[in-house]
LORO-990880 format. One line per field, with one value per residue: residue number from 0; residue in one letter; x, y, z of N, C-alpha, C in turn. Coordinates in steps of 0.1 Angstrom, whole numbers, plus 5000, padded with zeros to 4 digits. Layout:
% LORO-990880
nr <- NUM/...
rest <- a/...
n_c1 <- X/...
n_c2 <- Y/...
n_c3 <- Z/...
ca_c1 <- X/...
ca_c2 <- Y/...
ca_c3 <- Z/...
c_c1 <- X/...
c_c2 <- Y/...
c_c3 <- Z/...
This chain:
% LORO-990880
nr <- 0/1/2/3/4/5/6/7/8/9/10/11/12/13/14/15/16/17/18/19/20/21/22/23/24/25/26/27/28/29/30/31/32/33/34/35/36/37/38/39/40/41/42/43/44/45/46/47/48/49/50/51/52/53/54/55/56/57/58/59/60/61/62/63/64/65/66/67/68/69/70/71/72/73/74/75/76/77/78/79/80/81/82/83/84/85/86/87/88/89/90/91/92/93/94/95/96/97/98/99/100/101/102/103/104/105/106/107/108/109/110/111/112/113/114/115/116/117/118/119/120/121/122/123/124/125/126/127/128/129/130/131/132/133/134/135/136/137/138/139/140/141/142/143/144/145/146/147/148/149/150/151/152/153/154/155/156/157/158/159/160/161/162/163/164/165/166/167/168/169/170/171/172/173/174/175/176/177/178/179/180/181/182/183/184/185/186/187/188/189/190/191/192/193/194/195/196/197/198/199/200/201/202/203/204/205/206/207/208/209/210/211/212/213/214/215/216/217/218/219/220/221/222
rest <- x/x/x/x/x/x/x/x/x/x/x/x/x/x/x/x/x/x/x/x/x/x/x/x/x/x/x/x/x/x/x/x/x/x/x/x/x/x/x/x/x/x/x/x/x/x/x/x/x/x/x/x/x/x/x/x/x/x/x/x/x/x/x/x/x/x/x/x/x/x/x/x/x/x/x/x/x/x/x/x/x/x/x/x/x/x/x/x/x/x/x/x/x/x/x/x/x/x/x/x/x/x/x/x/x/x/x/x/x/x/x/x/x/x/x/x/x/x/x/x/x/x/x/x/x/x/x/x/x/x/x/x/x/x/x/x/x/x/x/x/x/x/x/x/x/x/x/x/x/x/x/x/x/x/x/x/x/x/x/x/x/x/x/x/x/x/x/x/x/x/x/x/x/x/x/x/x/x/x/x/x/x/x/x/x/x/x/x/x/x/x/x/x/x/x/x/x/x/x/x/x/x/x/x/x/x/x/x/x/x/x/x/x/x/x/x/x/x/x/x/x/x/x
n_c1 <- 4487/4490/4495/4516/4537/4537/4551/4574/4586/4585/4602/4625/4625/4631/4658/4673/4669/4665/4692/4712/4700/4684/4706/4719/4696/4703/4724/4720/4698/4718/4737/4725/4711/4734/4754/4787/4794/4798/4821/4844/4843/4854/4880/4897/4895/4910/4933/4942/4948/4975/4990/5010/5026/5035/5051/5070/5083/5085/5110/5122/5108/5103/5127/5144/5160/5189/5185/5159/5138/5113/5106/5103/5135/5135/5113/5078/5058/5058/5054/5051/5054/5048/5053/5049/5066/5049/5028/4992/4979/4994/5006/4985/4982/5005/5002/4984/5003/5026/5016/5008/5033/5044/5028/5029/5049/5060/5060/5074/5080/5087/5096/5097/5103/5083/5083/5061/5052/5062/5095/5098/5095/5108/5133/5127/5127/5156/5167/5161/5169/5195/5197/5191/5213/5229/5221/5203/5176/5149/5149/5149/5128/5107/5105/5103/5077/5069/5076/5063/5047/5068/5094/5122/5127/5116/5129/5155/5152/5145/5163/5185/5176/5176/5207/5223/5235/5219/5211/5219/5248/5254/5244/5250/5235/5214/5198/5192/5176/5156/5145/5142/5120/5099/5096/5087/5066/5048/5047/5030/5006/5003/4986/4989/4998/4995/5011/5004/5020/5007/5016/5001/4981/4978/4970/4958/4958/4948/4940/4923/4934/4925/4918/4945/4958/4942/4946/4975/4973/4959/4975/4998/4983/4982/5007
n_c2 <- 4718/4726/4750/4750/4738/4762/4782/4772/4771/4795/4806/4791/4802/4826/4825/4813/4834/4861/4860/4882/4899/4884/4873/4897/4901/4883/4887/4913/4903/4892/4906/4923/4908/4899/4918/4917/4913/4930/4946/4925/4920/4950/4949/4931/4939/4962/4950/4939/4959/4973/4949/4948/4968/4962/4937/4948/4961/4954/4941/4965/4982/4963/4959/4969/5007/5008/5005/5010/4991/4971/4946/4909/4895/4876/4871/4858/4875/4908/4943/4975/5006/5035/5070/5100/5119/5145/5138/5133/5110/5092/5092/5084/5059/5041/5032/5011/4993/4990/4976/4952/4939/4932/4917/4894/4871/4867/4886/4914/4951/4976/5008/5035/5069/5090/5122/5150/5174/5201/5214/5208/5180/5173/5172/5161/5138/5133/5131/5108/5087/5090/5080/5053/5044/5045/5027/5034/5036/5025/5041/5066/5069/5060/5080/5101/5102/5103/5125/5147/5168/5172/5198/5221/5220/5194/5177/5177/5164/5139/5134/5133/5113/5090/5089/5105/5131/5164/5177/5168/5162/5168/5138/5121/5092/5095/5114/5098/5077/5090/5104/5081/5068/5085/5082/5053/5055/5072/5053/5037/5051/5071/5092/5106/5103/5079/5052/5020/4986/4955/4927/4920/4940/4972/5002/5034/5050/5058/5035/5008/4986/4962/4960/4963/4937/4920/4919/4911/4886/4876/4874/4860/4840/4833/4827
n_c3 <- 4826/4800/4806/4818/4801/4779/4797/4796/4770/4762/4781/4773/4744/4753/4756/4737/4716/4730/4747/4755/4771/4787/4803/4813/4827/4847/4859/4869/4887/4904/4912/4931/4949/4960/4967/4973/4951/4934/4949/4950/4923/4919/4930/4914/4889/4896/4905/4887/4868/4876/4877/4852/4858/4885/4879/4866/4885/4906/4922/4927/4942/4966/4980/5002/5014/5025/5058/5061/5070/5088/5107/5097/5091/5068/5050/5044/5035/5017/5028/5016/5021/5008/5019/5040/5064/5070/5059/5079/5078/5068/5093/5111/5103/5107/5137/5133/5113/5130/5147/5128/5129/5153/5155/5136/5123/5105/5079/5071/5069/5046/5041/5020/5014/5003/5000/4996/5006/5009/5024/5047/5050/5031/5042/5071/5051/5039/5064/5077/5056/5061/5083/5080/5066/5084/5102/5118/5111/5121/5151/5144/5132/5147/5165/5151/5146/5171/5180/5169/5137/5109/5117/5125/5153/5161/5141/5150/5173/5172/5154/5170/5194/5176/5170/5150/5129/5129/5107/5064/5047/5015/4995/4974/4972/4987/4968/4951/4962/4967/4942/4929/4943/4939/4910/4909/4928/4909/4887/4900/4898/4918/4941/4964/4997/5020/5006/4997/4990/4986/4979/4955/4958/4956/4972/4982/4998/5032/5051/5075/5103/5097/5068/5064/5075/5060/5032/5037/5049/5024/5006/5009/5014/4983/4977
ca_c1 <- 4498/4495/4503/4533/4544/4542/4561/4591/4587/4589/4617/4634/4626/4637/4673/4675/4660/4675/4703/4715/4687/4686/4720/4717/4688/4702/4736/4715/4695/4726/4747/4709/4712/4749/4762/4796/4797/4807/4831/4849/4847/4861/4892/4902/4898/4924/4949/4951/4956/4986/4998/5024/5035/5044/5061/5083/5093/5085/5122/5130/5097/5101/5138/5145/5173/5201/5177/5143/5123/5112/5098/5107/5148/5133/5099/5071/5052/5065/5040/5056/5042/5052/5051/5055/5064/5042/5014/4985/4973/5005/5007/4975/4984/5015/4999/4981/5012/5035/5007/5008/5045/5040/5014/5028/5068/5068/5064/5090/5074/5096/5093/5095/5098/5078/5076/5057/5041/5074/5109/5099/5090/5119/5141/5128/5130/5171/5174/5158/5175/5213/5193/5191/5220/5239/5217/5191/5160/5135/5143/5147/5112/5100/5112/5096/5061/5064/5080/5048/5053/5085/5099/5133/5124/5114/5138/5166/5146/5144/5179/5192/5169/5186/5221/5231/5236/5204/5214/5226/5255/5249/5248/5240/5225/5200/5189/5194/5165/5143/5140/5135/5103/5087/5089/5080/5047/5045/5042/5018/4993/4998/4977/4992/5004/5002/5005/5006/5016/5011/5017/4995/4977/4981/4961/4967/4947/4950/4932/4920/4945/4921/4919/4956/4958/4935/4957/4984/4965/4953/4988/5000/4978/4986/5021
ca_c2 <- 4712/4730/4762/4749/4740/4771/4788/4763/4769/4807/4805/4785/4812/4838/4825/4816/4845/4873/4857/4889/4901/4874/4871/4909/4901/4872/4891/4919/4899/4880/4914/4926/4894/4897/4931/4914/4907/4947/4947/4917/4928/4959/4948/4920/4948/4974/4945/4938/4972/4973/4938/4949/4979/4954/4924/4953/4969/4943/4941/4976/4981/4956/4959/4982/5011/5006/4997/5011/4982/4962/4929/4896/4894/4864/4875/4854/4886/4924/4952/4989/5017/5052/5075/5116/5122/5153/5135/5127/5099/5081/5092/5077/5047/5039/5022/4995/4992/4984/4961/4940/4939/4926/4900/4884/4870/4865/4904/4924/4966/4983/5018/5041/5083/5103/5135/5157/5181/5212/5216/5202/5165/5170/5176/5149/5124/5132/5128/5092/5076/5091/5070/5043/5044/5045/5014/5038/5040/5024/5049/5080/5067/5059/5097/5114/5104/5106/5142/5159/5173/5182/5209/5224/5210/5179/5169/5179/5156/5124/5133/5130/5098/5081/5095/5111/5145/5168/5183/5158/5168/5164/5129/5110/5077/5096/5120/5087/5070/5101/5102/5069/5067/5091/5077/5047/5061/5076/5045/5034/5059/5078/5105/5110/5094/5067/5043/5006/4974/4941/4917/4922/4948/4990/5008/5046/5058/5054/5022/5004/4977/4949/4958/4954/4924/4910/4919/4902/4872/4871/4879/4848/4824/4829/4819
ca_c3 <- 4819/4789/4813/4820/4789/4774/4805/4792/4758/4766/4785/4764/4734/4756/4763/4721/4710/4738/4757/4762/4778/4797/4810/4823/4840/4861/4864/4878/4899/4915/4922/4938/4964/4970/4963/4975/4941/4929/4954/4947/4905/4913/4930/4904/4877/4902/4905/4870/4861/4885/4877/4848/4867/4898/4874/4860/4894/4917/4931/4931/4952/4978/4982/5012/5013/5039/5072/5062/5071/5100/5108/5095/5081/5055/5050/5036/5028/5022/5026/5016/5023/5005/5034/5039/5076/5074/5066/5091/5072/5077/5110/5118/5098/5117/5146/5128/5109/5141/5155/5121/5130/5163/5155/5125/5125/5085/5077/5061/5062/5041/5039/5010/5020/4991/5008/4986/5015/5016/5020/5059/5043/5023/5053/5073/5044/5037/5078/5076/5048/5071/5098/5079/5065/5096/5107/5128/5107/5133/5160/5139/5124/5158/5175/5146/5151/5187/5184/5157/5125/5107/5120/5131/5166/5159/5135/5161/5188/5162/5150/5189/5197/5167/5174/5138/5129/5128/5091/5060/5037/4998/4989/4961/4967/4996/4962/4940/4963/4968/4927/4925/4953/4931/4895/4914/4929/4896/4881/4905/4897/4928/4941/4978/5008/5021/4992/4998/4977/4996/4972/4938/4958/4954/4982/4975/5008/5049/5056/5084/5104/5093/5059/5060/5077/5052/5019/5040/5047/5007/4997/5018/5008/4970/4976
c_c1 <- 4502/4502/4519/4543/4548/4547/4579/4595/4590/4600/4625/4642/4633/4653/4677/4678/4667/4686/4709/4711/4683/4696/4726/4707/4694/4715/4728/4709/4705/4734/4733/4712/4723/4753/4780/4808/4806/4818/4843/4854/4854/4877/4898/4907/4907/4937/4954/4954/4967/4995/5010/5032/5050/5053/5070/5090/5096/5099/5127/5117/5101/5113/5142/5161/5178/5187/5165/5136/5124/5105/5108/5123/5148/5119/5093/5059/5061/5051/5050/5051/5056/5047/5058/5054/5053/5030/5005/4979/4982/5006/4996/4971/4996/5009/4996/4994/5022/5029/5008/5022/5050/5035/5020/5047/5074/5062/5071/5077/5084/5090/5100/5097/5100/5074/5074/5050/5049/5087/5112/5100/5104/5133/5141/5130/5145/5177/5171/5165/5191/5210/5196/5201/5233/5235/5212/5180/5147/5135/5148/5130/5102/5099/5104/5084/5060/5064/5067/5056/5066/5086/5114/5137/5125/5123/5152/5164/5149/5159/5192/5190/5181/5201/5230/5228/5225/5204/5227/5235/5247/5255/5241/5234/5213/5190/5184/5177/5153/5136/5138/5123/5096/5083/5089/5066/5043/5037/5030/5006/4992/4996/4980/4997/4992/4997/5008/5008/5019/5008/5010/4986/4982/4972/4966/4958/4952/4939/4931/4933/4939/4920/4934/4963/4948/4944/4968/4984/4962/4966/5000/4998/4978/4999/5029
c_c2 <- 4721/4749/4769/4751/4752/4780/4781/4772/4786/4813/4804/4797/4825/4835/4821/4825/4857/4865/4866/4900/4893/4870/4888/4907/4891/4879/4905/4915/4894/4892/4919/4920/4897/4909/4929/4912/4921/4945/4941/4918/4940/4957/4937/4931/4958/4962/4943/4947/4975/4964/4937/4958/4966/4948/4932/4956/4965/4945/4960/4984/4979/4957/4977/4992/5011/4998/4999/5000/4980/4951/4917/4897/4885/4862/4865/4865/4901/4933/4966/4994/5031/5062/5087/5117/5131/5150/5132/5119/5090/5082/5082/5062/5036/5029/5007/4991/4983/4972/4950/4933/4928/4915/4888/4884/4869/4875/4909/4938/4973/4996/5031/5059/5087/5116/5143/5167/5194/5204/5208/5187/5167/5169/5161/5135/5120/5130/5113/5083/5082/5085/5059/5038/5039/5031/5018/5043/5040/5038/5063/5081/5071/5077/5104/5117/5108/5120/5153/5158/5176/5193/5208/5215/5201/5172/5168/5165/5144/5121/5125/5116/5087/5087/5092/5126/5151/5175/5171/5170/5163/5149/5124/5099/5083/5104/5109/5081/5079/5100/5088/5064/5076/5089/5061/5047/5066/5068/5037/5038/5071/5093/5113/5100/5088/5061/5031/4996/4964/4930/4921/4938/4960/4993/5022/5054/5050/5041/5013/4992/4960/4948/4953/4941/4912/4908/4911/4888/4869/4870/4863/4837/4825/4826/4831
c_c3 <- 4807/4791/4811/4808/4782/4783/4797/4781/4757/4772/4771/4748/4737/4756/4747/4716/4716/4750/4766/4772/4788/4805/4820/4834/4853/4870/4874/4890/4909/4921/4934/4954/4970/4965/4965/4957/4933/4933/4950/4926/4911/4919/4925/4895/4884/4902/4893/4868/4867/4878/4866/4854/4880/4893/4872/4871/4906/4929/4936/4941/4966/4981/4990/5009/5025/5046/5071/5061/5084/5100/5108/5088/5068/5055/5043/5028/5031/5019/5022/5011/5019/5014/5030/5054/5078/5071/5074/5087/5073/5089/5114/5116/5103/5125/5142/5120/5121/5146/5138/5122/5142/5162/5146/5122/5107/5075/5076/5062/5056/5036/5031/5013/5002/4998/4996/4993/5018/5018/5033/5055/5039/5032/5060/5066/5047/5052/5079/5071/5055/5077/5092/5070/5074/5108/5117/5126/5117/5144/5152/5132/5135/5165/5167/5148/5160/5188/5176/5145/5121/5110/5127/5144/5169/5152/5141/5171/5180/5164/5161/5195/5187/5164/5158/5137/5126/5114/5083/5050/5025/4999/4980/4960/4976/4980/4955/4945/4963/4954/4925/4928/4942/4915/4901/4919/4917/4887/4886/4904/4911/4933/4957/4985/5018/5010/4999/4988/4990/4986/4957/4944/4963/4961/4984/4988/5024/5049/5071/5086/5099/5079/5053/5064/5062/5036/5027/5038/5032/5003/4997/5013/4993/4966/4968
């Protein structure tokens, strides 16, 4: 009995006495058990750091130019993805992309061109936003991947598929949006292509199709 007691009474002095010492130990022991627990802290502390960025630019984000989107016409979620044709990290992001498109009817993708990869990126971007302009983003989108990298070739083949001219004249709202995608990613913190916002969350890297199914799904259920 009198064991016990002084196990209590020790305790007790310890959580008085060092609380803080005590409250590391248990917090250590409980990420130990669940290591879910890091994970989960560190992307609370990435959305907050985002979350004045988004309130300020929110609309000018999610709000597509001319036809660059696809999906849902009265979305219950938007996902947009900052995208450089010449990358291979969008390229390889693409598919899962189309299939969350397919699967899910209250999806809006609205797509963003930051080409930052040459004069080719820059090429293909100013041919996209005439696509989508002209109300033929999807298949000048669609033609490019299929066709490879930007190039001469390829941007001819796209250009043809989506039946607009394979070279754009000077205009001003296509430079208007180009500068605007990039003090947008700007403000996002961004470090390359593909960038993502699906609702509160910034994803600045190629990711899996279930990781983005899953931001969708979270993004969803917080209304």
């Amino acid at each position: 009995m009198g064991g016990a007691i002084g196990a209590v009474v020790t305790a007790a002095l310890l959580v008085f006495a060092a609380p803080q010492l005590v409250g590391t130990r248990i917090v250590r022991a409980g990420m130990l058990a669940d290591p879910q627990i890091l994970v989960d802290t560190s992307e609370a502390l990435r959305d907050q750091q985002y979350a004045p960025v988004l309130a300020q630019h929110r609309a000018e984000i999610e709000t597509p130019f001319a036809t660059s989107w696809k999906g849902s016409a009265k979305p219950d979620v938007t996902l947009v993805e900052f995208f450089d044709y010449a990358c291979p990290y969008c390229k390889a992001s693409n598919p899962a992309i189309e299939r969350l498109i397919s699967e899910d009817s209250g999806l809006r993708v609205v797509y963003r061109e930051l080409p930052i990869l040459g004069e080719e990126s820059v090429a293909a971007a100013r041919l996209s936003l005439a696509a989508s302009k002209a109300g033929r983003f999807a298949q000048f989108h669609d033609a490019l991947w299929q066709a490879g990298r930007p190039a001469p070739q390829t941007l001819a083949s796209a250009s043809k598929a989506a039946g607009i001219p394979s070279s754009t004249a000077d205009s001003p709202d296509i430079e208007a949006e180009l500068k605007k995608n990039f003090q947008l990613a700007g403000a996002l913190g961004a470090t390359g292509t593909p960038l993502f916002v699906i609702g509160n969350r910034v994803i600045n890297s190629a990711v899996s199709y279930e990781e983005l199914k899953k931001a969708v799904e979270e993004t969803r259920a917080k209304g």
